[in-house]
C-alpha positions in Angstrom: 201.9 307.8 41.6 200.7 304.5 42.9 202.7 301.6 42.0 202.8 297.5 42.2 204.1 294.4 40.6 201.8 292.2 38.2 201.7 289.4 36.1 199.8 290.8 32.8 198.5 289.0 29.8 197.7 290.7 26.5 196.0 288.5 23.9 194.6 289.7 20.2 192.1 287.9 18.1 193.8 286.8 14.8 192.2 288.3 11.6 189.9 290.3 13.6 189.3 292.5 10.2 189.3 290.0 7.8 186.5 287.8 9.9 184.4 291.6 10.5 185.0 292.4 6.8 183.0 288.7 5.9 180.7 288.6 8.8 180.7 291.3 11.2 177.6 290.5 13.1 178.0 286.9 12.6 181.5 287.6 14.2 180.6 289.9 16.7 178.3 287.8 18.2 180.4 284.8 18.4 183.2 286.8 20.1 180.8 287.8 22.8 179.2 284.1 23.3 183.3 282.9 23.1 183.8 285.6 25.8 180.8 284.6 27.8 181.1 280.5 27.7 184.6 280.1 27.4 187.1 283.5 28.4 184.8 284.5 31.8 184.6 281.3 33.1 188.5 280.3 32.8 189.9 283.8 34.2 187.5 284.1 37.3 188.9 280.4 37.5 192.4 281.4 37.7 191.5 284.8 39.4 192.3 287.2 36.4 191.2 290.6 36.1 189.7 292.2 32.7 191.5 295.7 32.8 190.5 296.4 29.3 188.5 294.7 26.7 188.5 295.9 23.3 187.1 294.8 19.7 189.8 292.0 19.2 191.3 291.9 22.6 191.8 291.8 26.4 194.7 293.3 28.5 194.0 290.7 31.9 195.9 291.3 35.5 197.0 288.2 37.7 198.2 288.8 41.0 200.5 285.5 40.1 202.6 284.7 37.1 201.7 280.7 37.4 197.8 281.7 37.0 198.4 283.3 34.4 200.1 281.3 32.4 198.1 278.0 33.3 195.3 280.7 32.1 197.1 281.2 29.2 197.4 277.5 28.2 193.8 276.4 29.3 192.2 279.8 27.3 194.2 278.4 23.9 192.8 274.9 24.5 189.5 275.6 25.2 189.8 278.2 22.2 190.5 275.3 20.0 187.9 273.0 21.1 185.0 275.5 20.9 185.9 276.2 17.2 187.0 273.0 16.3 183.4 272.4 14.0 183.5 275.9 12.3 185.4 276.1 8.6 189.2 276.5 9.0 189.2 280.3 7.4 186.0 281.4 10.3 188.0 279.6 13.3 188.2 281.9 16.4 192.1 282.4 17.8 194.2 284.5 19.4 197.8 285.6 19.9 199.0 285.5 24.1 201.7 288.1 25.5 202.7 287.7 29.0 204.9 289.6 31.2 205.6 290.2 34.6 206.7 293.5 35.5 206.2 297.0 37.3 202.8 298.8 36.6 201.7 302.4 37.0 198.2 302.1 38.4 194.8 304.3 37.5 191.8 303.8 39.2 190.8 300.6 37.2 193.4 300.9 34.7 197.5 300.2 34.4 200.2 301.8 32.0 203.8 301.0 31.4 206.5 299.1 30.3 205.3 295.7 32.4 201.6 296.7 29.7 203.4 297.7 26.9 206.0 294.4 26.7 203.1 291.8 27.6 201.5 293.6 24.0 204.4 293.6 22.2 204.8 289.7 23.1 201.4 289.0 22.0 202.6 290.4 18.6 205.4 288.1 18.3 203.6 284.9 19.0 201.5 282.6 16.6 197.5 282.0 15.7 197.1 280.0 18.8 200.7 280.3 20.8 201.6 282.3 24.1 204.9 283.9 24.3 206.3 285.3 27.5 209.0 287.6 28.7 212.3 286.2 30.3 211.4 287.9 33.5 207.4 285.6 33.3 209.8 282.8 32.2 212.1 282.8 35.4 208.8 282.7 37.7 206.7 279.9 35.8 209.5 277.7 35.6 209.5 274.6 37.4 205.8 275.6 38.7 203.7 274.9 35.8 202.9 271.8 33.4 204.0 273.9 30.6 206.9 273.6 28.6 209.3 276.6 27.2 210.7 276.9 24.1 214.0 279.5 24.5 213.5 282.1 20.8 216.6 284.5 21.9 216.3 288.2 22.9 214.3 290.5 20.4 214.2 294.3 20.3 210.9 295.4 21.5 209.5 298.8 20.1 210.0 301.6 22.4 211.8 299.7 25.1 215.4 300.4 25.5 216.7 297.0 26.6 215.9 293.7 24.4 213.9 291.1 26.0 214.1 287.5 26.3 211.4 285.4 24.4 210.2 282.0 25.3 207.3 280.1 23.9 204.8 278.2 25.5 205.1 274.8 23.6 201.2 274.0 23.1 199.6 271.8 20.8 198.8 275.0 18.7 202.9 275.6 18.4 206.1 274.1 18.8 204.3 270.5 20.2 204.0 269.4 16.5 206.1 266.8 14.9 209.1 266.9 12.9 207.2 265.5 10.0 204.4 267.6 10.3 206.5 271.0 10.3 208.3 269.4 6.9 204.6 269.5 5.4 204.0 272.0 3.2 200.8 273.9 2.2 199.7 273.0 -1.5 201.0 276.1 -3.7 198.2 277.7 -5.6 197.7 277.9 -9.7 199.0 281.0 -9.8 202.2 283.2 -8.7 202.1 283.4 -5.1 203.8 285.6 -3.1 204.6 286.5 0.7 205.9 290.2 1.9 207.9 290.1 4.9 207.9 292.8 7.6 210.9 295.0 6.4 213.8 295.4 9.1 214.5 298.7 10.7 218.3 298.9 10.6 218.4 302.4 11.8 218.3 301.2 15.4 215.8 304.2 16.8 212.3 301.8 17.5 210.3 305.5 16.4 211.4 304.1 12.8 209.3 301.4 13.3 206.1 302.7 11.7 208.1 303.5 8.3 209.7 300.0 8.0 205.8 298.2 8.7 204.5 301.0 6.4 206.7 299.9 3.6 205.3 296.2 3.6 201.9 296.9 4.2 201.8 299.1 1.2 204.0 296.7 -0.8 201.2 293.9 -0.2 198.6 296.6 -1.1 200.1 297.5 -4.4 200.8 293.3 -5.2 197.2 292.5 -4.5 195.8 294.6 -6.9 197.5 292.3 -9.8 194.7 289.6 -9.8 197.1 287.1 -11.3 199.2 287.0 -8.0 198.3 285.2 -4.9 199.3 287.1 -2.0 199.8 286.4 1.6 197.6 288.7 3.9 199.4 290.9 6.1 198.1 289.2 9.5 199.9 285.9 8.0 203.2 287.3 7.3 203.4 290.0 10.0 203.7 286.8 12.4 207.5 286.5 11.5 207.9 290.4 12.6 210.9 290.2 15.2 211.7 286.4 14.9 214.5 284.9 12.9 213.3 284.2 9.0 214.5 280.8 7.2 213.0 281.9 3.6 212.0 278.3 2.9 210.6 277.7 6.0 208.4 280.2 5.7 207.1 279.3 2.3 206.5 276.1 3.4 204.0 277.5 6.3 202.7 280.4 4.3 202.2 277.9 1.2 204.2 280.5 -1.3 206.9 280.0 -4.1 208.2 283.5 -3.2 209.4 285.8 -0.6 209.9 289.1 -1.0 212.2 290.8 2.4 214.0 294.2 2.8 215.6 296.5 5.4 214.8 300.6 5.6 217.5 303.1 6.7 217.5 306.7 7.6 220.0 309.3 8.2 219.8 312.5 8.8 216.6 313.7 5.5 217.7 310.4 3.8 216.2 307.3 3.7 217.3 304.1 2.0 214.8 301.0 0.9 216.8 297.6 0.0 214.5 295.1 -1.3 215.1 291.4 -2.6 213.1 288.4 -3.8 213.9 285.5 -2.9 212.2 281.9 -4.8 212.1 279.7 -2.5 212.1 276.4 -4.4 216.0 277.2 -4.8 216.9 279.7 -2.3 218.1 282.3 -5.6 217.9 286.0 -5.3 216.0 286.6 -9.0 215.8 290.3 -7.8 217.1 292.8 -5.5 217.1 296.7 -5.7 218.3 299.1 -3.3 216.7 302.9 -3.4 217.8 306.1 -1.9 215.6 309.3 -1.3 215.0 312.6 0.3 212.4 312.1 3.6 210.2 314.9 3.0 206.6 313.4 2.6 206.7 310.4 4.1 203.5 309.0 2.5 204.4 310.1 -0.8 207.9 308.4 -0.5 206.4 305.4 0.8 203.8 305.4 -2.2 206.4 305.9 -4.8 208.7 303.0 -3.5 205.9 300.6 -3.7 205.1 300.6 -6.8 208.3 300.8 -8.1 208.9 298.2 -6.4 205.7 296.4 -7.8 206.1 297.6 -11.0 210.3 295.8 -10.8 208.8 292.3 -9.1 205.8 292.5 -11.6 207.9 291.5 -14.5 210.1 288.9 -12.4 207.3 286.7 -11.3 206.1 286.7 -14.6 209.3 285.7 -16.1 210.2 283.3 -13.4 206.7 281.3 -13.7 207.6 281.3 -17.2 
């Protein structure tokens, strides 16, 4: 098995489905001309080396940590300026994961933890930001005009040890002003509502999928009531793994409420705690905890929802009254 060290950057185009579902050939083909004018010119700069290069994606090789992440910080730049003239909602941008680290290589291709870190980092990142691992951090320090922003350690799914965070402090993140991250996004006409990723307090990262399941199909069931507004999933699936201030977040997602939860299992049991949260006053003006047998997941995950909807449903209604 043939072995070596590599700086790797994962980045994921954000809304990929959403843009396809309104425009696929329209998007499509400005992905490829983004990729041609813009991506291809700045990694042969900076000596980086396409390993894979999927629908909304690239997994990139550097033989040094700095390239990349002066990569990194030119790609989000010149990402920016390229869609600077298109409407806000059809902007092109991505989400950047580096991390330096041992790789298992293939012929052409790389596997492993130093891979599957560098992805999970693009994950916790923002539209636009780059967030590396503590082991990236230690060799860009000091040797790039970039600045680092220190977000604590976070469990990362299927590794055993947490990982340090920092984030690159671009334009697109952390650079703003005080006064603009007190701004808040107008709320609409009607009920609006953000789900939360729910936590996975069973401590087993395999558990993962049922906590993220639970959300998704908690903003699936809320979206069919036309009289809500709710956040899409690619929105509030950016605070996955980082530490939630409720309000904060309603001011960025432009919501009056938050609903947030944890999931549990033990043994054939599983138990769903839910709460919402208005975010005008900070109040709980609901919470429910439920307990049931794990037998079809699916089914259990189905039947949760929309109880859940069917508790909430009543609760915004009465709260907007």
């Amino acid at each position: 098995m043939k072995r070596r060290l590599a700086a790797i950057l994962a980045a994921d185009l954000v809304g990929y489905t959403r843009l396809m579902g309104d425009d696929e050939a329209g998007t499509h083909q400005r992905l490829a001309d983004l990729r041609e004018k813009v991506l291809e010119p700045l990694l042969a700069r900076h000596r980086g080396r396409v390993v894979k290069l999927m629908g909304d994606g690239l997994l990139v090789e550097f033989a040094s940590l700095v390239d990349a992440v002066d990569c990194a910080v030119a790609w989000q730049s010149a990402v920016a300026q390229h869609e600077v003239r298109q409407d806000e909602d059809r902007r092109l941008s991505f989400r950047i994961g580096i991390n330096l680290g041992d790789v298992i290589v293939e012929g052409e291709d790389i596997y492993g933890d130093g891979v599957n870190i560098a992805s999970r980092l693009e994950g916790l990142a923002e539209p636009g930001g780059i967030c590396l691992s503590g082991d990236a951090y230690r060799h860009a320090r000091g040797k790039t005009v970039a600045e680092f922003e220190d977000l604590g350690e976070r469990k990362i799914k299927n590794v055993a040890e947490p990982v340090r965070v920092y984030r690159v402090l671009t334009r697109a993140s952390g650079a703003a002003s005080a006064k603009d991250a007190d701004k808040r996004l107008a709320l609409p006409d009607r009920p609006s509502v953000a789900v939360l990723p729910f936590s996975n307090m069973s401590g087993n990262p395999e558990q993962e999928y049922l906590a993220d399941g639970m959300a998704e199909d908690i903003i699936t069931a809320l979206s069919r009531y036309r009289w809500f507004f709710v956040i899409a999933r690619n929105s509030s699936f950016s605070y996955k793994g980082r530490p939630v201030d409720v309000t904060q977040v309603a001011k960025e997602l432009g919501v009056r409420y938050v609903l947030e939860g944890s999931v549990r299992k033990g043994g054939d049991r599983v138990r769903v705690t839910a709460q919402l949260i208005d975010a005008e006053t900070a109040k709980h003006i609901w919470a429910e905890r439920y307990d049931r047998h794990l037998e079809d997941i699916f089914s259990l995950q189905d039947e949760i929802a929309e109880t859940i909807v069917a508790a909430i449903e009543p609760e915004l209604g009465a709260a907007e009254r």
